[in-house]
Backbone as JSON Lines, residues from 0, in Angstrom:
{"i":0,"aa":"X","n":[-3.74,-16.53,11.11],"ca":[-3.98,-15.13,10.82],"c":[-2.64,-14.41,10.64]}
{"i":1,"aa":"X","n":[-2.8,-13.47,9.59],"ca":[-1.32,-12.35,9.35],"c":[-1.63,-11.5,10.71]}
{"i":2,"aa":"X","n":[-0.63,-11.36,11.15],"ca":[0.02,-10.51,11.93],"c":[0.66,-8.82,11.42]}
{"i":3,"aa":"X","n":[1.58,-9.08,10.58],"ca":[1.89,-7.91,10.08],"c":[2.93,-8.15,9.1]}
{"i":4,"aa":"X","n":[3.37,-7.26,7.86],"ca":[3.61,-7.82,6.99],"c":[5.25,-6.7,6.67]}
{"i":5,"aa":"X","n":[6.33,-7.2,6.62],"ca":[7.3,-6.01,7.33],"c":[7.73,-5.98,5.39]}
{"i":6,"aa":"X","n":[8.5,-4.55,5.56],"ca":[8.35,-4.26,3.57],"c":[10.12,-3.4,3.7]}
{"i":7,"aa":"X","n":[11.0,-4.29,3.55],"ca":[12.6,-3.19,4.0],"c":[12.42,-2.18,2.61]}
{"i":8,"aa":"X","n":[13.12,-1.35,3.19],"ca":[13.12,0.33,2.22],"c":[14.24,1.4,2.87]}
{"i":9,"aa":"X","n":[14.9,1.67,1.86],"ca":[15.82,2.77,1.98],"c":[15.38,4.02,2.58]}
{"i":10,"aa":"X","n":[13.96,3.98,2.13],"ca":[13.38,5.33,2.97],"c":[12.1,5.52,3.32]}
{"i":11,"aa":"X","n":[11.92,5.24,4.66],"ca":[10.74,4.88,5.38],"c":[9.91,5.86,5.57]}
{"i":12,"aa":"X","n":[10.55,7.07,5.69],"ca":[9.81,8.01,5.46],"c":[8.66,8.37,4.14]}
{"i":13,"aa":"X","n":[9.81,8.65,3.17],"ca":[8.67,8.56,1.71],"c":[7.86,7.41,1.32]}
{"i":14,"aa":"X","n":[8.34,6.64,1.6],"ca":[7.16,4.92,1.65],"c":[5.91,5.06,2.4]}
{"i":15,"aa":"X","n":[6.33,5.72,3.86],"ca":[5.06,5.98,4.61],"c":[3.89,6.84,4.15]}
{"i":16,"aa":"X","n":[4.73,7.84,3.18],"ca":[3.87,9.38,2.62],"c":[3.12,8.5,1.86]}
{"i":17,"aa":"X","n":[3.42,7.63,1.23],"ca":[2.95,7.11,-0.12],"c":[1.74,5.98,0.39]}
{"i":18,"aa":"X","n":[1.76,5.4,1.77],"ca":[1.08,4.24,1.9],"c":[-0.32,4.76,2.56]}
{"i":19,"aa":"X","n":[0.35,6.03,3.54],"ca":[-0.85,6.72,4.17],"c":[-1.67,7.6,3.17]}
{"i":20,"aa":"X","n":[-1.52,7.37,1.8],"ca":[-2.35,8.13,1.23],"c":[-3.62,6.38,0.83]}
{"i":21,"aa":"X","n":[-3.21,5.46,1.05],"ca":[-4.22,4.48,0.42],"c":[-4.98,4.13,0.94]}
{"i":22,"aa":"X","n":[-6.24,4.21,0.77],"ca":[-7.66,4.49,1.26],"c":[-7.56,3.05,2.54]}
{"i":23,"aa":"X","n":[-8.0,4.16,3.89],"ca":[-8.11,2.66,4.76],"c":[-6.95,2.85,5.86]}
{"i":24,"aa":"X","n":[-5.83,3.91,5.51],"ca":[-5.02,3.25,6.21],"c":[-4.83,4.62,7.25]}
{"i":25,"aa":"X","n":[-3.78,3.56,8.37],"ca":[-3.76,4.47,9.41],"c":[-2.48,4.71,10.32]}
{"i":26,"aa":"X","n":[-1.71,5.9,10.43],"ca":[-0.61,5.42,10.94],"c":[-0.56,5.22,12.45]}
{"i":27,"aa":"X","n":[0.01,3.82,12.73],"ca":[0.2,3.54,14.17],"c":[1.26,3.85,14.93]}
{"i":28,"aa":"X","n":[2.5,4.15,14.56],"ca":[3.88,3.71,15.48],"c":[4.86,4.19,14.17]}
{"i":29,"aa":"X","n":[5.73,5.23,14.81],"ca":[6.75,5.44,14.44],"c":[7.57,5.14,15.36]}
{"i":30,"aa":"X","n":[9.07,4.4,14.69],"ca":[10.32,4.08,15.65],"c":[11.46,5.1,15.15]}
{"i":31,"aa":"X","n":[12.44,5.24,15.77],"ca":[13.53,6.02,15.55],"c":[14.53,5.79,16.45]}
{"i":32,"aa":"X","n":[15.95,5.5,15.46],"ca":[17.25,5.33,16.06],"c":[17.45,6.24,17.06]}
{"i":33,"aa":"X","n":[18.46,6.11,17.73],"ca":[19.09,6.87,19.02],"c":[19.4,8.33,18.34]}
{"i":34,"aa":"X","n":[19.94,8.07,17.45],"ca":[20.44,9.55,16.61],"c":[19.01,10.31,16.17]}
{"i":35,"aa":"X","n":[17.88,9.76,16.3],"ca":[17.07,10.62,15.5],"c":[16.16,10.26,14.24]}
{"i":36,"aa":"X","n":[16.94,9.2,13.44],"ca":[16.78,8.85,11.94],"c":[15.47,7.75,12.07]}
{"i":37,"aa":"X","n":[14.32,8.26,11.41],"ca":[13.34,7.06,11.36],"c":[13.92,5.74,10.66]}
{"i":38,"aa":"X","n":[13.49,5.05,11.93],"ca":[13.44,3.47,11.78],"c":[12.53,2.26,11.23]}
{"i":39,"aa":"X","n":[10.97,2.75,11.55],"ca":[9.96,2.1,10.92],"c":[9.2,3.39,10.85]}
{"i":40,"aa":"X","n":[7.78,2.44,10.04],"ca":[6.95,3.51,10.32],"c":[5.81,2.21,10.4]}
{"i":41,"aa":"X","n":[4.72,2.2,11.48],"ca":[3.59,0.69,11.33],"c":[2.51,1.97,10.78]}
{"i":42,"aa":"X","n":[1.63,1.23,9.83],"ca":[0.47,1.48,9.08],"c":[-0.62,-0.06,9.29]}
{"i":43,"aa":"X","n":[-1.54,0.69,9.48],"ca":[-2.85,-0.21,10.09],"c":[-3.74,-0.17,8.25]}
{"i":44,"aa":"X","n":[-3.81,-1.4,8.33],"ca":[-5.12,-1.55,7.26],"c":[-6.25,-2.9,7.76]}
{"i":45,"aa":"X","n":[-7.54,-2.19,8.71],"ca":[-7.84,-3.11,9.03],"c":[-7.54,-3.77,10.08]}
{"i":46,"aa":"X","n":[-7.25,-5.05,10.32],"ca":[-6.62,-5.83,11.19],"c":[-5.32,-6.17,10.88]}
{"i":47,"aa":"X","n":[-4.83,-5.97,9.75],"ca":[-3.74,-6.0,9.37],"c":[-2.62,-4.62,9.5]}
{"i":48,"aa":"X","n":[-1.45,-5.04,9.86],"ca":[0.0,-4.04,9.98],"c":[0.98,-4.14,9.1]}
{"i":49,"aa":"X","n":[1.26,-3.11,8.07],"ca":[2.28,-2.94,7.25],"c":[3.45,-2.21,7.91]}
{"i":50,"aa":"X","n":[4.67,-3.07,8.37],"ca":[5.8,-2.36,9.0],"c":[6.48,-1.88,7.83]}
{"i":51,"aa":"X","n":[7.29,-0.78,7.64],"ca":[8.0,-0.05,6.31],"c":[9.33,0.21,7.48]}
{"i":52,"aa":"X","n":[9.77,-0.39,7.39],"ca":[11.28,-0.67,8.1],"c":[12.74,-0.09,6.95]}
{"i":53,"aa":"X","n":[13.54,0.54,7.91],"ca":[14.76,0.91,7.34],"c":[15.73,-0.24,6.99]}
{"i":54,"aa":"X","n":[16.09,-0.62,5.53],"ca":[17.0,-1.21,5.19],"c":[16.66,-1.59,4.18]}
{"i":55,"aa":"X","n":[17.35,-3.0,3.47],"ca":[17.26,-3.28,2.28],"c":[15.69,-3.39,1.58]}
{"i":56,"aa":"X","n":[15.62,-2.93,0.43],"ca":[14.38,-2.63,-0.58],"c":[14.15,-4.29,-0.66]}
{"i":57,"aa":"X","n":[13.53,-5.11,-0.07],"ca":[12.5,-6.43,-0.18],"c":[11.05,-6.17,0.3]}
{"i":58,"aa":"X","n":[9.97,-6.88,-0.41],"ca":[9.0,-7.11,0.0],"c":[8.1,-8.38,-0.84]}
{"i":59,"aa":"X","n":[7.17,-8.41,-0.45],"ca":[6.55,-9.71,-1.14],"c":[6.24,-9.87,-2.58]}
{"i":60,"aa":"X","n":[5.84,-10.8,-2.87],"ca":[5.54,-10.55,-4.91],"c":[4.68,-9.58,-4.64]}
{"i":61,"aa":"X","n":[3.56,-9.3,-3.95],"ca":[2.41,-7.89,-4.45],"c":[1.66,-8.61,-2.65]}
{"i":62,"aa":"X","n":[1.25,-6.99,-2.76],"ca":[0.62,-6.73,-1.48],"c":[-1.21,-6.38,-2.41]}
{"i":63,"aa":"X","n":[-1.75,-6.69,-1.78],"ca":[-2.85,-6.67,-2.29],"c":[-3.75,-6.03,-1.26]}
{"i":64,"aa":"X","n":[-4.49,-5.4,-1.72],"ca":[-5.53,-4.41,-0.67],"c":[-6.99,-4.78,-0.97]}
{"i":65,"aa":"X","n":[-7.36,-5.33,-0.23],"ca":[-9.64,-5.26,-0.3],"c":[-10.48,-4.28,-0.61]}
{"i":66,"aa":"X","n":[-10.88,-4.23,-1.82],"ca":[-11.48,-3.19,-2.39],"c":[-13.18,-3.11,-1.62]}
{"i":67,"aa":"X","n":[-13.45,-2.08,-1.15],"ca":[-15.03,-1.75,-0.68],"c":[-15.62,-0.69,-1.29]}
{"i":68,"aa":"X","n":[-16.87,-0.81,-2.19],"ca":[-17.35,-0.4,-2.4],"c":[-18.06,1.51,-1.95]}
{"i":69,"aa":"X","n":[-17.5,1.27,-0.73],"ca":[-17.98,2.52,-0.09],"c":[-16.72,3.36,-0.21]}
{"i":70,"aa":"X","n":[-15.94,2.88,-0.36],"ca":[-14.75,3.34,-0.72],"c":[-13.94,3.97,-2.18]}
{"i":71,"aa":"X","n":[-15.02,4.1,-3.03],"ca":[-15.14,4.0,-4.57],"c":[-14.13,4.81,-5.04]}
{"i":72,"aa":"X","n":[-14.7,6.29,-4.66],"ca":[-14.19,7.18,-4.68],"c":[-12.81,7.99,-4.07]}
{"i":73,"aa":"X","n":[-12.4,7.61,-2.98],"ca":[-10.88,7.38,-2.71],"c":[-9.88,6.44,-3.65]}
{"i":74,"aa":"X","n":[-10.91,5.64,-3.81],"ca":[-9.72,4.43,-4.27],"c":[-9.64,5.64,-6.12]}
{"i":75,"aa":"X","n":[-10.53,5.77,-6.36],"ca":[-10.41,6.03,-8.1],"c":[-9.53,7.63,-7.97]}
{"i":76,"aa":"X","n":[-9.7,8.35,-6.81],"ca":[-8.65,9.38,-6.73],"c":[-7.33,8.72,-6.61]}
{"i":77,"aa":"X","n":[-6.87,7.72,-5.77],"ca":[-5.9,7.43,-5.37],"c":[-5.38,7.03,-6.72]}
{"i":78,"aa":"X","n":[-5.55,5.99,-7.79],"ca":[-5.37,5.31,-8.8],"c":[-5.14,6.54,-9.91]}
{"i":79,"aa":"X","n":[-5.54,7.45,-9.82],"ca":[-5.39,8.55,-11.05],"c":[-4.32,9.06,-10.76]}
{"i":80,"aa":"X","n":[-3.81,9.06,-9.36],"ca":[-2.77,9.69,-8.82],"c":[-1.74,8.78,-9.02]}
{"i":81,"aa":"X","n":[-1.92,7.79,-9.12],"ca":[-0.68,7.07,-9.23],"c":[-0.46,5.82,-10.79]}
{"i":82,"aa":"X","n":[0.06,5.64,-11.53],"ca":[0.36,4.88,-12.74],"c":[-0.33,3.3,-12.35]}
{"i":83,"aa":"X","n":[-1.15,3.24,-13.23],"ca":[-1.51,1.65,-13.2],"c":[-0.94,1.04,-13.81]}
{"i":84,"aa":"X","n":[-0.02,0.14,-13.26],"ca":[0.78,-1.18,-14.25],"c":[0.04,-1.99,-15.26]}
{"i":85,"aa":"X","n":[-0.93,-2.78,-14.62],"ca":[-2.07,-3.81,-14.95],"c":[-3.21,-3.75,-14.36]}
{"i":86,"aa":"X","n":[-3.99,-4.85,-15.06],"ca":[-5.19,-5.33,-14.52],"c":[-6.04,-5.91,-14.9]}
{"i":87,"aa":"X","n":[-6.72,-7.15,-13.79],"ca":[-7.38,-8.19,-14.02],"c":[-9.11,-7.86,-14.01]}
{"i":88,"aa":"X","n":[-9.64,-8.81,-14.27],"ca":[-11.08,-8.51,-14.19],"c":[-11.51,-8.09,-12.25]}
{"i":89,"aa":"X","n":[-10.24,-8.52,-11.85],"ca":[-10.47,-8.51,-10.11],"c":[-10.04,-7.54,-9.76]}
{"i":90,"aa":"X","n":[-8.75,-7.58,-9.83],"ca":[-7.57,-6.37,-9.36],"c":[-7.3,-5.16,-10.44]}
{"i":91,"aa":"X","n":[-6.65,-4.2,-9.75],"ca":[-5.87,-3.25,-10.01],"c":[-4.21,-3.02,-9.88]}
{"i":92,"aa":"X","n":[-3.41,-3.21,-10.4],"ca":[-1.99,-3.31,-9.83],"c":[-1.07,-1.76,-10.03]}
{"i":93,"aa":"X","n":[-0.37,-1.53,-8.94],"ca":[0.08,-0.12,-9.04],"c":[1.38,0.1,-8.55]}
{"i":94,"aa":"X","n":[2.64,0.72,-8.69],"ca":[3.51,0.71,-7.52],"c":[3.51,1.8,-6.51]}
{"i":95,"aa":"X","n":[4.4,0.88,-5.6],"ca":[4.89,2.21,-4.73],"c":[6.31,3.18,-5.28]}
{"i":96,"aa":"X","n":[6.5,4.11,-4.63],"ca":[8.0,4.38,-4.5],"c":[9.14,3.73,-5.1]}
{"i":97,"aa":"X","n":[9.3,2.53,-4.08],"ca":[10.1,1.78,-3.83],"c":[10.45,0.54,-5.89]}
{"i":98,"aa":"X","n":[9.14,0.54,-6.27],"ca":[8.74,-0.34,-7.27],"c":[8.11,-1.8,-6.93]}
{"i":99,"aa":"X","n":[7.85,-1.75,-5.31],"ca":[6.64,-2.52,-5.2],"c":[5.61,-2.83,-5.63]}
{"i":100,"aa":"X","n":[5.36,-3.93,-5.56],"ca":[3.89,-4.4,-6.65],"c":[2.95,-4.12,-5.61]}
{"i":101,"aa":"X","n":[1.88,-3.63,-6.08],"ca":[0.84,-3.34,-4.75],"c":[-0.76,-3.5,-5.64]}
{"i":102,"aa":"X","n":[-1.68,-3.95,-5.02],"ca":[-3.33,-4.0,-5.87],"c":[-4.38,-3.56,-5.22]}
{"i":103,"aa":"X","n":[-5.36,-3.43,-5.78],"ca":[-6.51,-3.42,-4.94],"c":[-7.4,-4.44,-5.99]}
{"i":104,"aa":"X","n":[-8.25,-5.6,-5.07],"ca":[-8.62,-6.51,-5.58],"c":[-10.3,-6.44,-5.07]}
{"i":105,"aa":"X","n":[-11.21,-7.04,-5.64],"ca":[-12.42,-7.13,-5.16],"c":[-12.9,-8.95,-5.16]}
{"i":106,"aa":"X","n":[-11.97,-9.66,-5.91],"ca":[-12.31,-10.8,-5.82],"c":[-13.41,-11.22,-4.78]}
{"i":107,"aa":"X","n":[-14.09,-12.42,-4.63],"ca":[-14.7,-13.41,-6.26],"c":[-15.63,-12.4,-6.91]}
{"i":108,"aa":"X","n":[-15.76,-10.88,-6.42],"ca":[-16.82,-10.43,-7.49],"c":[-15.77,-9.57,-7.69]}
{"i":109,"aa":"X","n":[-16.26,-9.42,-10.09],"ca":[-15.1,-8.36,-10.44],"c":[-15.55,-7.2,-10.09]}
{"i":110,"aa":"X","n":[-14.13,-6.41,-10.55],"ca":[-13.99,-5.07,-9.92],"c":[-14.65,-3.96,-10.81]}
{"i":111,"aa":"X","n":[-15.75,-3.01,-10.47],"ca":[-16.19,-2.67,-11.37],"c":[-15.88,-1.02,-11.2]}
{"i":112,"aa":"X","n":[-14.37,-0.94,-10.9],"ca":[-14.17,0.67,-10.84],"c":[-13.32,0.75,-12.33]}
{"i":113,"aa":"X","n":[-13.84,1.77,-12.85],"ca":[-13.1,2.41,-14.32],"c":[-12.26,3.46,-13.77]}
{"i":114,"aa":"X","n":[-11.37,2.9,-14.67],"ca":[-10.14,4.33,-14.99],"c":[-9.55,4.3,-15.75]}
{"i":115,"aa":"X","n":[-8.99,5.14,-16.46],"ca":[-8.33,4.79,-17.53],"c":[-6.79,4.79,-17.36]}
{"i":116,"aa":"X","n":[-6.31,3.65,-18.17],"ca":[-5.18,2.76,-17.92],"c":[-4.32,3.73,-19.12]}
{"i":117,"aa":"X","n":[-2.92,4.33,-18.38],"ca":[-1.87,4.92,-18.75],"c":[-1.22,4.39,-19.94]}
């Protein structure tokens, strides 16, 4: 099982603005240096933890998110709000901030939310 999935970024702050807007999520734990300056920020999706940690801009090829149906309507606000790169008969691909690859996928059944692609 994933544990938690850590994403380095110059600025943990605006990464966080950007992640707590994606349907599902929740913020757990903010850290901060001795001086003051945020250090992480943990976001809950699920059983899963996205740490957005201060430092170098790495993260995985694409973070992918579980699309639910009950969720239709967040997700198709969220997606208008933000530039769609691509997309598969499954997924949705979008960035963050940072130029992270990020999706929302419904796999093995396709994804049957419309929007129109930028």
């Amino acid at each position: 099982m994933i544990h938690h999935i850590a994403i380095g970024t110059p600025n943990p702050s605006l990464l966080a603005d950007f992640y707590l807007k994606i349907p599902g999520s929740k913020k757990i734990k903010e850290f901060h240096y001795e001086s003051g300056i945020l250090r992480s920020v943990w976001i809950q999706f699920g059983s899963i933890l996205v740490m957005l940690e201060d430092g170098e801009n790495k993260s995985p090829r694409a973070l992918v998110y579980s699309y639910q149906e009950m969720e239709r309507s967040k997700w198709t606000q969220f997606l208008k709000q933000n530039e769609v790169e691509s997309r598969t008969e499954y997924t949705i691909y979008f960035l963050d901030p940072d130029k992270n690859l990020l999706g929302v996928s419904s796999y093995p059944e396709k994804l049957e939310l419309q929007l129109e692609m930028s």
